[in-house]
C-alpha positions in Angstrom: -6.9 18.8 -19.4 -7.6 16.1 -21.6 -7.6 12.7 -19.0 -7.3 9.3 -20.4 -9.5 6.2 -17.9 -7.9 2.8 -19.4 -9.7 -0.1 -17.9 -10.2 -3.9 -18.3 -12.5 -6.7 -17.2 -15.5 -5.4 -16.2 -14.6 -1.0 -15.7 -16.0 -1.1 -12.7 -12.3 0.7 -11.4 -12.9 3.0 -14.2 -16.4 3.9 -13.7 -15.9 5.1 -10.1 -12.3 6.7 -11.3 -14.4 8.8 -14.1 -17.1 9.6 -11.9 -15.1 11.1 -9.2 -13.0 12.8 -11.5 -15.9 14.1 -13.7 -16.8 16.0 -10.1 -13.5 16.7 -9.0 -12.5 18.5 -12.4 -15.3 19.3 -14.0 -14.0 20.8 -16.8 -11.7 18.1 -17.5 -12.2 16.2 -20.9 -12.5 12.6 -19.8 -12.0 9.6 -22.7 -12.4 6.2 -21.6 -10.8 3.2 -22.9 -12.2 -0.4 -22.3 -9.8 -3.3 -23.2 -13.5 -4.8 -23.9 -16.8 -3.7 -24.6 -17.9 -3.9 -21.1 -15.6 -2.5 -19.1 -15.6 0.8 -22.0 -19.7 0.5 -21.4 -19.5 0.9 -17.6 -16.8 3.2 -18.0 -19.4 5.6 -20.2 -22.3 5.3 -17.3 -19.7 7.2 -15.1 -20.0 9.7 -17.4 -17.0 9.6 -19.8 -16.6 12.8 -22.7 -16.1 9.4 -25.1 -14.7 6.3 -25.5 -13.8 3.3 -27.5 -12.6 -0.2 -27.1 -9.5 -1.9 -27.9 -5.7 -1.9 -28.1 -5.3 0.2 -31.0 -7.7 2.5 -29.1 -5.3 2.8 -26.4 -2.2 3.5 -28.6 -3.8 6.7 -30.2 -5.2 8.1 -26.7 -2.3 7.3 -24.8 -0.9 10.0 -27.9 -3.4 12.4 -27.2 -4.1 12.7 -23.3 -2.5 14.8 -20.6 -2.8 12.7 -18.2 -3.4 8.4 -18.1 -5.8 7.0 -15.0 -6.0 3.7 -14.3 -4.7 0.6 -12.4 -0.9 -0.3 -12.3 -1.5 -3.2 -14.6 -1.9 -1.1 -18.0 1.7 -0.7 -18.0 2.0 -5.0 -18.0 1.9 -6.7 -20.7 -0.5 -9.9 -20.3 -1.8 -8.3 -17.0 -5.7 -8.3 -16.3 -6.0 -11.8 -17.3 -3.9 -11.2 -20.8 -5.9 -8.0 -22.1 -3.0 -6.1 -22.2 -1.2 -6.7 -25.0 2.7 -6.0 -25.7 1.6 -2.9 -27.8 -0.9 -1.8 -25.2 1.9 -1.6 -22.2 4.0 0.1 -24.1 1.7 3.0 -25.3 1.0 3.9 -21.8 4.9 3.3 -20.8 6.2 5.6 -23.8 3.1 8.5 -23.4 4.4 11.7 -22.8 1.1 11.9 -20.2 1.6 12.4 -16.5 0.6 8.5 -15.2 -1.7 8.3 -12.1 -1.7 4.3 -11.6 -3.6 2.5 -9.1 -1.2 0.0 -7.2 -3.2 -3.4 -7.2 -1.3 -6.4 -5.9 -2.4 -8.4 -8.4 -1.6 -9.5 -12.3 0.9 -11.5 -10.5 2.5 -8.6 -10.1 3.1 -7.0 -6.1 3.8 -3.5 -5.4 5.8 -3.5 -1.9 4.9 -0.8 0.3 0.9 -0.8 -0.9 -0.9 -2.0 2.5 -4.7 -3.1 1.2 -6.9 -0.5 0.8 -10.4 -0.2 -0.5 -10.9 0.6 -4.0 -12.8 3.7 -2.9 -9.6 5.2 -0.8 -7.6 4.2 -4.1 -9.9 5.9 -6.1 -10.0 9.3 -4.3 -6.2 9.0 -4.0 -5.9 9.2 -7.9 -8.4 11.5 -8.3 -6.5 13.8 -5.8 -3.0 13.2 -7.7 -4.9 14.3 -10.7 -6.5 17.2 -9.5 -3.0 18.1 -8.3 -1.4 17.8 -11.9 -4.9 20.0 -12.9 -4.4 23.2 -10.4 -0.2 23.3 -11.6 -0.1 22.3 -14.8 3.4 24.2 -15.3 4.2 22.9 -12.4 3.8 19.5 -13.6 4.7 19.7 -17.2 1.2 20.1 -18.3 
C-alpha cells in the first residue's frame, strides 16, 4: 500500500500520522509531502519511506498513492494559512486515492458534527480508517 502524509506549517500532524502509521502497517510505503521544508523535515523524523516539498510535489504523489493522510484542509485551496494552492486542492480532490482527512475546524472552514478532540484521538482515528482500507483492499477499491 503505497500511503501519501500531505502536511503544512510545521508537520507536526504529519509526523505523529506517519509514525503511528509506520507501526500500525508496517509494511506500508509511507511518502511524505511538506507544503514547506519544515513541515516535510518533521514529517521524515516520523519515519517517512521519502519525501519532498512543494505543490508540484503533491500533484505527482497524489497520482501515485493508494491512499492520502492528512488534515481536511489539503482539499482547500488557500487553507493552512495560503499554502495550499488552487492546483494543490485539486490534486488531492481529483486522486483516484482512498482520502483519510483529519476534520479540523479551522482554515476558516467548520466541519459540523466534529466535537473537539485531541490531535492524538484524531490521529489514531485515521490511522484506524487506514488500516481498515489496508486489511480489505478489494473491499475498498484498493
Amino acid at each position: 500500500m503505497n500511503i501519501l502524509v500531505i502536511d503544512a506549517q510545521g508537520g507536526k500532524l504529519g509526523k505523529q500520522l506517519i509514525s503511528a502509521l509506520r507501526e500500525a502497517i508496517p509494511d506500508a510505503h509511507i511518502t511524505a509531502v511538506g507544503t514547506n521544508s519544515v513541515a516535510t523535515s518533521n514529517m521524515l523524523k516520523g519515519g517517512a519511506d521519502e519525501a519532498a516539498t512543494g505543490e508540484n510535489s503533491v500533484v505527482v504523489a497524489s497520482r501515485r498513492a493508494d491512499v492520502i493522510v492528512g488534515p481536511i484542509g489539503i482539499c482547500i485551496a488557500d487553507a493552512m494559512l495560503g499554502e495550499i494552492t488552487e492546483r494543490m486542492a485539486a490534486a488531492v480532490g481529483r486522486s483516484d486515492a482512498k482520502r483519510v482527512l483529519i476534520p479540523f475546524n479551522n482554515c476558516d472552514t467548520n466541519v459540523v458534527g466534529v466535537g473537539a478532540q485531541s490531535m492524538g484521538r484524531l490521529v489514531m482515528e485515521a490511522v484506524s480508517a487506514v488500516a481498515q482500507l489496508e486489511k480489505n483492499p478489494i473491499d475498498n477499491g484498493l
